[in-house]
C-alpha positions as CSV (number, residue, x, y, z in Angstrom):
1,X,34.7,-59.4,-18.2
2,X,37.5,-59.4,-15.3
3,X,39.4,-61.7,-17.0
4,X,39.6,-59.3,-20.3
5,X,41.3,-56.5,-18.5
6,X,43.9,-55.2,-21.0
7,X,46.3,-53.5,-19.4
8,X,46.1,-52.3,-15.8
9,X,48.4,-50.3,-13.5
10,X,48.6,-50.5,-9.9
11,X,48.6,-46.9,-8.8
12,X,48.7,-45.8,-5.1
13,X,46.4,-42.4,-4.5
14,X,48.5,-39.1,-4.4
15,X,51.7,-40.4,-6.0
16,X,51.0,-41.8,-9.8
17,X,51.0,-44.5,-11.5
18,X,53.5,-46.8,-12.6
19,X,53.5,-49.6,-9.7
20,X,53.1,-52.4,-11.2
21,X,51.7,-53.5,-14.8
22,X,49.9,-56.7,-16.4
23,X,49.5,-57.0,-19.9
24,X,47.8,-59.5,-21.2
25,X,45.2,-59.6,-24.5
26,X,44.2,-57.3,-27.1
27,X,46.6,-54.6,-26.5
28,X,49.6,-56.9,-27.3
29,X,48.2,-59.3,-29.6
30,X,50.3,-61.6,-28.5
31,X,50.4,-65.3,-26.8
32,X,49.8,-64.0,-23.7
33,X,45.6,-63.7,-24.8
34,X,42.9,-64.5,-22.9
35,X,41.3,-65.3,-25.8
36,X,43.0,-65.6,-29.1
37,X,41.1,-62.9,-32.0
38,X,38.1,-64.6,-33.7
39,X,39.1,-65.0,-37.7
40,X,38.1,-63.1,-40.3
41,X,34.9,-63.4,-42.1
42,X,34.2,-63.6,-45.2
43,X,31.4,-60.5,-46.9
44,X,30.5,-59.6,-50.2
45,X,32.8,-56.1,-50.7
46,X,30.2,-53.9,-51.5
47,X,32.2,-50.6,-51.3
48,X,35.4,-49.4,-53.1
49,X,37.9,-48.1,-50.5
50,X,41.1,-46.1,-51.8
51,X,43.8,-45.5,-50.4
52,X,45.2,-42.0,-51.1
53,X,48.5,-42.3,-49.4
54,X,51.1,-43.9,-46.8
55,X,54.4,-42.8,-45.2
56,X,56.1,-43.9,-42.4
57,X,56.2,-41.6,-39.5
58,X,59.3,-43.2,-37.2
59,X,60.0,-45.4,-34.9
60,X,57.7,-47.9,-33.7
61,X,55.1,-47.8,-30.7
62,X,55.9,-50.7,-27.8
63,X,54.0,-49.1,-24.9
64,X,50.9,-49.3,-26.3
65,X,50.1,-45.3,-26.3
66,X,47.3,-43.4,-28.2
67,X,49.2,-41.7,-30.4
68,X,46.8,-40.4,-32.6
69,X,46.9,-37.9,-35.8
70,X,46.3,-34.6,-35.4
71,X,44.9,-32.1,-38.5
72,X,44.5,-28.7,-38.9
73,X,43.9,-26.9,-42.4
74,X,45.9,-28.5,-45.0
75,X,48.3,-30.2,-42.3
76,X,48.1,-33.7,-40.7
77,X,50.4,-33.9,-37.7
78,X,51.8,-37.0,-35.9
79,X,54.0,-37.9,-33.3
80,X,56.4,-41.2,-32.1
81,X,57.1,-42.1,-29.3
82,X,60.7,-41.4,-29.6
83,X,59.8,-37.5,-29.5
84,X,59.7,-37.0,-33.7
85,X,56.8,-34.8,-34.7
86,X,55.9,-34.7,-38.2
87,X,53.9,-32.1,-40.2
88,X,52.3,-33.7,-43.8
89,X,50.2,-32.4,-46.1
90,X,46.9,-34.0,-45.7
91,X,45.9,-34.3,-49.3
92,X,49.3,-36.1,-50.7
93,X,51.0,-37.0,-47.3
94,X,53.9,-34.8,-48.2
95,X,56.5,-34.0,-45.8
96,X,56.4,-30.2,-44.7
97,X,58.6,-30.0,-41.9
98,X,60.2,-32.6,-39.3
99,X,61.2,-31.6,-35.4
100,X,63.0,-34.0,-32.9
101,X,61.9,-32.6,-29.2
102,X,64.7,-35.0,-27.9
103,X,62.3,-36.3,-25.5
104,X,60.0,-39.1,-25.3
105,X,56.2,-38.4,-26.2
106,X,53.6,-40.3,-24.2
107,X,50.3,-38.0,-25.5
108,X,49.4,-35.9,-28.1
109,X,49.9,-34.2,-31.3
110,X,46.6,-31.8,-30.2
111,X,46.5,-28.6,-31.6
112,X,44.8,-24.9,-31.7
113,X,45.3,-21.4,-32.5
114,X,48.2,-22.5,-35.0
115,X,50.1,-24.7,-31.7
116,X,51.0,-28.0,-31.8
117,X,50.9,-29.7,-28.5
118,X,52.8,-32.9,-26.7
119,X,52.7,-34.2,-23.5
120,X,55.9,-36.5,-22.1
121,X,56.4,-39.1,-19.6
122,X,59.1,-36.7,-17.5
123,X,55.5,-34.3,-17.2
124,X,55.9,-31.8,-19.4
125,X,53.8,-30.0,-22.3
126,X,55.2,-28.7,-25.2
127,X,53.8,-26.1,-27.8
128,X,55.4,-26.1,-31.4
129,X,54.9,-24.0,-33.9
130,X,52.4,-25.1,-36.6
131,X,53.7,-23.3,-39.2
132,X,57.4,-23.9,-38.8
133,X,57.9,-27.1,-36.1
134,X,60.1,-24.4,-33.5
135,X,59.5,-25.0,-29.9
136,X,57.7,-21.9,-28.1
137,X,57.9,-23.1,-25.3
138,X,57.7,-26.5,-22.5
139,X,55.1,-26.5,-19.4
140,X,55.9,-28.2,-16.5
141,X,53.0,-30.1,-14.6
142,X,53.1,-33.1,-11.9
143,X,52.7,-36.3,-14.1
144,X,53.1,-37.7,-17.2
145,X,50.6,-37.0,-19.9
146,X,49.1,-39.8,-22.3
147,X,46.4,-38.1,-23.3
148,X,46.5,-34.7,-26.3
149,X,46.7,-31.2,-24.5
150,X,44.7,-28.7,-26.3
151,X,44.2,-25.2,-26.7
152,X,41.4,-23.0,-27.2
153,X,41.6,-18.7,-26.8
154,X,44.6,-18.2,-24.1
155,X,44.5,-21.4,-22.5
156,X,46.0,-24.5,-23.1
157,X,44.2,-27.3,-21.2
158,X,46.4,-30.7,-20.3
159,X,45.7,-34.0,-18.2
160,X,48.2,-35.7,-16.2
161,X,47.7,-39.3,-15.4
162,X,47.7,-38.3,-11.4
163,X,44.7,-36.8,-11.7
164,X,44.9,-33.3,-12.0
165,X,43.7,-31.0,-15.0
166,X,45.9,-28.2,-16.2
167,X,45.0,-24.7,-17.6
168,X,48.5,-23.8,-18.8
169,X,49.0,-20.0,-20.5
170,X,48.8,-20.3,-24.2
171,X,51.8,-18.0,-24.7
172,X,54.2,-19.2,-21.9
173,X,53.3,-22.6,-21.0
174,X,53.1,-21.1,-17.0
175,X,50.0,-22.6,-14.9
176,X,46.8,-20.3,-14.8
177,X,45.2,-23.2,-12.9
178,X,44.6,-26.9,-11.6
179,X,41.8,-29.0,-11.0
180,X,42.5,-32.3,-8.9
181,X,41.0,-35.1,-8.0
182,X,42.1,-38.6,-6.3
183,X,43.8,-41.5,-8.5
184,X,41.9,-44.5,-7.3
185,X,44.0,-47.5,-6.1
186,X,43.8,-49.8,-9.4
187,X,43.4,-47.9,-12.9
188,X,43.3,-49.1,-16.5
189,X,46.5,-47.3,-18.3
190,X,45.8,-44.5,-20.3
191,X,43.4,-41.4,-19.3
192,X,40.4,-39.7,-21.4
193,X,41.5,-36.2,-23.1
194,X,39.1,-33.4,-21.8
195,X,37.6,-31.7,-24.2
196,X,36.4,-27.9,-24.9
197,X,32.5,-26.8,-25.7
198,X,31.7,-22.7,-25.6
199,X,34.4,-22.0,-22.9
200,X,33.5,-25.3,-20.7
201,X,36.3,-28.1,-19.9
202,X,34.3,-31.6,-19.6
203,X,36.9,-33.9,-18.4
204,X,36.2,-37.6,-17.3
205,X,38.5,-39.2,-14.4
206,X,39.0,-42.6,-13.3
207,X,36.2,-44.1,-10.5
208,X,33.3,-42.9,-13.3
209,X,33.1,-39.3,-12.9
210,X,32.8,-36.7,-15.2
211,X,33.1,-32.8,-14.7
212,X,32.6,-29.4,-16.1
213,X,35.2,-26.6,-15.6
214,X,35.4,-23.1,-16.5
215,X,37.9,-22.8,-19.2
216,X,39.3,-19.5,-17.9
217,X,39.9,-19.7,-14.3
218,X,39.1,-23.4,-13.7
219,X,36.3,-23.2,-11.5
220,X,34.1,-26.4,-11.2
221,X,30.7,-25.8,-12.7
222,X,29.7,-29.3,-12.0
223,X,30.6,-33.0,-11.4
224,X,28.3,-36.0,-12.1
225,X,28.9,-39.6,-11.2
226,X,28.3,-41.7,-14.3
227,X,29.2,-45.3,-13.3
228,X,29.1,-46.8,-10.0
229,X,31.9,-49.0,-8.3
230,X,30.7,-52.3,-7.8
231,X,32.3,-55.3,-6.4
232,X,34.6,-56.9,-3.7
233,X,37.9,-56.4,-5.3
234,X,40.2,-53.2,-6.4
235,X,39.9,-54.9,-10.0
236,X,35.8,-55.8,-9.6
237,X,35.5,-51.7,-9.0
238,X,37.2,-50.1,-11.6
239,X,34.8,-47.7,-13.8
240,X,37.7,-45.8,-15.4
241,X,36.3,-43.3,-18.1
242,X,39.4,-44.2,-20.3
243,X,37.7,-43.0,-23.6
244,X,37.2,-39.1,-24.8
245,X,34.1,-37.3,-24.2
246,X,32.2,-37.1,-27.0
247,X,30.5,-33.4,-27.4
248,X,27.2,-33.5,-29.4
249,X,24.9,-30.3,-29.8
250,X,25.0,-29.4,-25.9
251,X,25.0,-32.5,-25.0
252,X,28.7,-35.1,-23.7
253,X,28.3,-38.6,-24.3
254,X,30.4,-40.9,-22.1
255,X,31.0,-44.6,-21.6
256,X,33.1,-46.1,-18.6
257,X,34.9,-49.6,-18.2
258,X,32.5,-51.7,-16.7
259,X,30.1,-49.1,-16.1
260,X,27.7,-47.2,-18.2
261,X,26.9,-45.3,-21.6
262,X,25.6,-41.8,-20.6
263,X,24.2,-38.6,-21.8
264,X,25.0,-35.5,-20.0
265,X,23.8,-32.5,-20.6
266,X,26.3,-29.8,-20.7
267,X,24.8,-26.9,-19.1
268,X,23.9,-28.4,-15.9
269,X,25.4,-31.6,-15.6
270,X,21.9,-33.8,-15.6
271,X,21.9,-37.6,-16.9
272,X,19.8,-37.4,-19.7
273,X,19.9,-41.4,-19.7
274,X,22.2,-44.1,-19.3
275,X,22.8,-48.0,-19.3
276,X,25.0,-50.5,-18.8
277,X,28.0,-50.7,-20.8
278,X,31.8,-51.3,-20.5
279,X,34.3,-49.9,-23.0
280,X,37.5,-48.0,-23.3
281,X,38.0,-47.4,-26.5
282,X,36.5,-44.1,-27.8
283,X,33.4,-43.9,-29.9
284,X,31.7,-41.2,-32.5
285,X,28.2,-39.9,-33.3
286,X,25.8,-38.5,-36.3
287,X,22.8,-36.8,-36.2
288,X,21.0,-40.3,-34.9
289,X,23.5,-43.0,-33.8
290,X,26.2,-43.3,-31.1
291,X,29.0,-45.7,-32.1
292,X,31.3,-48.1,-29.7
293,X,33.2,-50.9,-29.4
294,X,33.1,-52.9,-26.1
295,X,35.7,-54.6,-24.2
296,X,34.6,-58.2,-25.9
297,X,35.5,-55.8,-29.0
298,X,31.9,-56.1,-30.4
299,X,31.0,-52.8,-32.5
300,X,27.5,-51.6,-31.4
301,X,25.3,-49.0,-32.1
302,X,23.3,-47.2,-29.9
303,X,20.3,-44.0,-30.4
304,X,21.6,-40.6,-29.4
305,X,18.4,-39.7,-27.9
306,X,17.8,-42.7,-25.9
307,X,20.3,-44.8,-25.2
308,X,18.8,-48.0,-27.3
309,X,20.3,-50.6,-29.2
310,X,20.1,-50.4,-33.0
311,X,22.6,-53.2,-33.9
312,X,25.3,-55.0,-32.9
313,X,28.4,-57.0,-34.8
314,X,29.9,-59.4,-32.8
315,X,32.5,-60.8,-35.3
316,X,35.2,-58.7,-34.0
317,X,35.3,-60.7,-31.1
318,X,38.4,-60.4,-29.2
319,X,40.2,-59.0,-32.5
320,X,40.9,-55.1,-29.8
321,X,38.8,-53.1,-31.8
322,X,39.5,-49.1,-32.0
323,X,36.6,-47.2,-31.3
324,X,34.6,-47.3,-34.5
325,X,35.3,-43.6,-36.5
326,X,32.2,-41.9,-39.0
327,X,32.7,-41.2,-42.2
328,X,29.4,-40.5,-44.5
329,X,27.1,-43.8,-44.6
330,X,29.8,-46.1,-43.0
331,X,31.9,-46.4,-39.5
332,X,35.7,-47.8,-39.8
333,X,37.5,-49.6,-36.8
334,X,41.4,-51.1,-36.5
335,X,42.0,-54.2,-35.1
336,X,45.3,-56.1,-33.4
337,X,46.1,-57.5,-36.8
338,X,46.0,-54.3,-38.9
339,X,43.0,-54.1,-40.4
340,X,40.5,-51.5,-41.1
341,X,37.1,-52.9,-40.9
342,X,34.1,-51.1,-42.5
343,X,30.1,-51.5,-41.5
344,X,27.3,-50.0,-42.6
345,X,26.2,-47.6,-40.6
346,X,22.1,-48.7,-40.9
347,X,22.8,-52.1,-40.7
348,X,26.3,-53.1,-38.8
349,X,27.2,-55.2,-41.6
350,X,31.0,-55.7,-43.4
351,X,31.1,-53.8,-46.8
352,X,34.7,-53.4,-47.3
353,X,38.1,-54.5,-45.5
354,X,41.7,-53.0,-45.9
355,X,45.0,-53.8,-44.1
356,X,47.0,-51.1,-43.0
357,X,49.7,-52.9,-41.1
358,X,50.8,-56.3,-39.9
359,X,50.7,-54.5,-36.6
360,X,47.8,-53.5,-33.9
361,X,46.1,-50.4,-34.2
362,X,44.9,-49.1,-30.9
363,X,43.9,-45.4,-32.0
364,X,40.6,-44.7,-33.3
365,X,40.9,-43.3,-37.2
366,X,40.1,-39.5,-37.6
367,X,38.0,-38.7,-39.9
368,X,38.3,-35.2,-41.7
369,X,35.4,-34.7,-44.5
370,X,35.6,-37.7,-46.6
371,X,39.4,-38.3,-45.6
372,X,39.9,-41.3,-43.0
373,X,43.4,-41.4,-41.5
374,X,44.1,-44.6,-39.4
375,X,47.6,-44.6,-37.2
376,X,49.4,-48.1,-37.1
377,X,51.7,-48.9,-34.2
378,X,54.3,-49.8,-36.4
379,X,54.2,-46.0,-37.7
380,X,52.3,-46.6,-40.2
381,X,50.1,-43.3,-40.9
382,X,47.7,-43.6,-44.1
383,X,44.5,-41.6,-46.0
384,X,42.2,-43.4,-47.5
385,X,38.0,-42.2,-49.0
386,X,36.2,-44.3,-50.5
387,X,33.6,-44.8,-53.6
């Protein structure tokens, strides 16, 4: 597994990231891979996938950020890394308006409450208008941000890759309150966007851990330690939680690099259950099924309730698959080579293949009813629903 690491930073504790850097594997797809991507199999297409639209969306992604869409209403938003921010309309892909910030963007677009938000890599946030692209205003805070600030009521919560949380005020972007916690010394790049459930921040830091705050004044309701450090080395012990929360009827799912899958219950913090698991990637859920990629980029399924397998699809391997999106009967992943694979959600198996890009795709696809959009590093932003 060590020798899979995709892209790690040297950070020391207290003062960021940004030491040193390896990259080698998936993230790249290049030369420098561990293991080159497993090819493509062959499946009987079984499903009729349509693609509803495609526009290019700017400049091109070489830092290997999740740069994810965005959609509220009618709008699909999405940023570059250059600092363009784009609103579409999400049925035809229309252009509705177009800002420049004039300043790199290392996280975001979230949104809320009709805002637009962007984190940078000079730390700041930045709320635009949703209905008209105009800056209301820019946040400072102690870090860059790779991750989406979002807002919920008056408070716009933000991550910095130090380790702190922000609650920034919705309507001037001044801090209400922060949340810290130590950087350990080695870190994969990239944190996990917190997320909001009935006024409660769960957040999940490097070294495993995942907390609780109260939205309004920040307070910490709880903290639980899903994955323990294990191992002689700095690289042996990382358990980053690098992937989102995922907030299920009162209940956050969460899955650490070489650490564990969990269930948390919300309220008071209690592992429900847990096993062993290492991933980074981001996942989703139904009513039944949780749904990951690993780090040997094998798509897995696991039950909500308890944590066992139900299948696994192991013909990804090494091809950097996204965290697997769900969208009615089916789950949808990228891969380093642009394509969008499709399973079955019952069984795990291929019904249907489409390339996006001749580029990677390292964000998950957001699925809005039966709309998939899927992000290509190239800038590549597409709809597609299927048949």
């Amino acid at each position: 597994m060590i020798g899979r690491v995709l892209l790690v930073l040297a950070c020391l504790a207290g003062s960021g990231c940004g030491v040193t850097e390896k990259v080698t594997g998936y993230f790249t797809g290049g030369k420098d891979n561990v293991e080159p991507p497993a090819p493509l199999v062959e499946f009987p297409i079984r499903l009729n996938v349509i693609r509803l639209w495609s526009e290019n969306t700017g400049g091109p992604d070489k830092q290997y950020l999740k740069l994810a869409p965005a959609v509220a209403g009618q709008r699909v938003f999405i940023t570059n890394p250059q600092g363009g921010l784009r609103a579409l309309d999400a049925t035809n892909g229309r252009k509705l308006w177009h800002a420049e910030l004039d300043e790199p963007v290392t996280g975001g677009p979230g949104v809320g409450q009709n805002s637009v938000l962007l984190g940078t890599g000079k730390g700041e946030v930045i709320s635009v208008n949703a209905e008209t692209g105009r800056v209301e205003w820019r946040g400072r805070v102690s870090s860059e941000v790779l991750s989406p600030p979002l807002r919920q009521d008056n408070t716009v919560v933000a991550r910095t890759n130090d380790g702190k949380i922000y609650g920034l005020d919705a309507d001037r972007g001044k801090p209400l309150w922060i949340y810290d916690r130590t950087v350990p010394p080695l870190t994969l790049r990239g944190t996990s966007a917190p997320v909001i459930s009935a006024g409660i921040v769960i957040a999940g830091f490097d070294g495993g851990r995942l907390a609780a705050l109260d939205l309004r004044t920040g307070r910490l309701l709880w903290e639980t330690a899903v994955a323990a450090a294990r191992g002689r080395s700095e690289l042996e012990r990382m358990v980053d939680i690098d992937s989102d929360p995922l907030v299920f009827e009162g209940v956050a799912y969460v899955v650490s690099f070489q650490g564990q899958l969990a269930a948390v219950q919300i309220e008071t913090g209690r592992i429900l259950w847990s096993r062993d698991m290492s991933s980074y990637a981001g996942f989703s859920a139904d009513e039944r099924y949780l749904y990951l990629a690993d780090d040997d980029s094998h798509l897995r399924a696991f039950d909500r309730f308890t944590g066992s397998a139900v299948w696994s699809n192991e013909k990804l391997h090494a091809r950097a698959a996204t965290g697997p999106a769900s969208i009615g009967g089916y789950v949808v992943a990228g891969d380093v080579e642009g394509y969008l694979h499709w399973l079955d959600k019952e069984t795990g198996d291929f019904v249907a293949r489409q390339r996006l890009c001749d580029k990677r795709i390292i964000v998950q696809p957001l699925v809005v009813g039966k709309i998939l959009y899927a992000y290509c590093s190239d800038g590549t932003l597409a709809a597609y629903t299927y048949r």
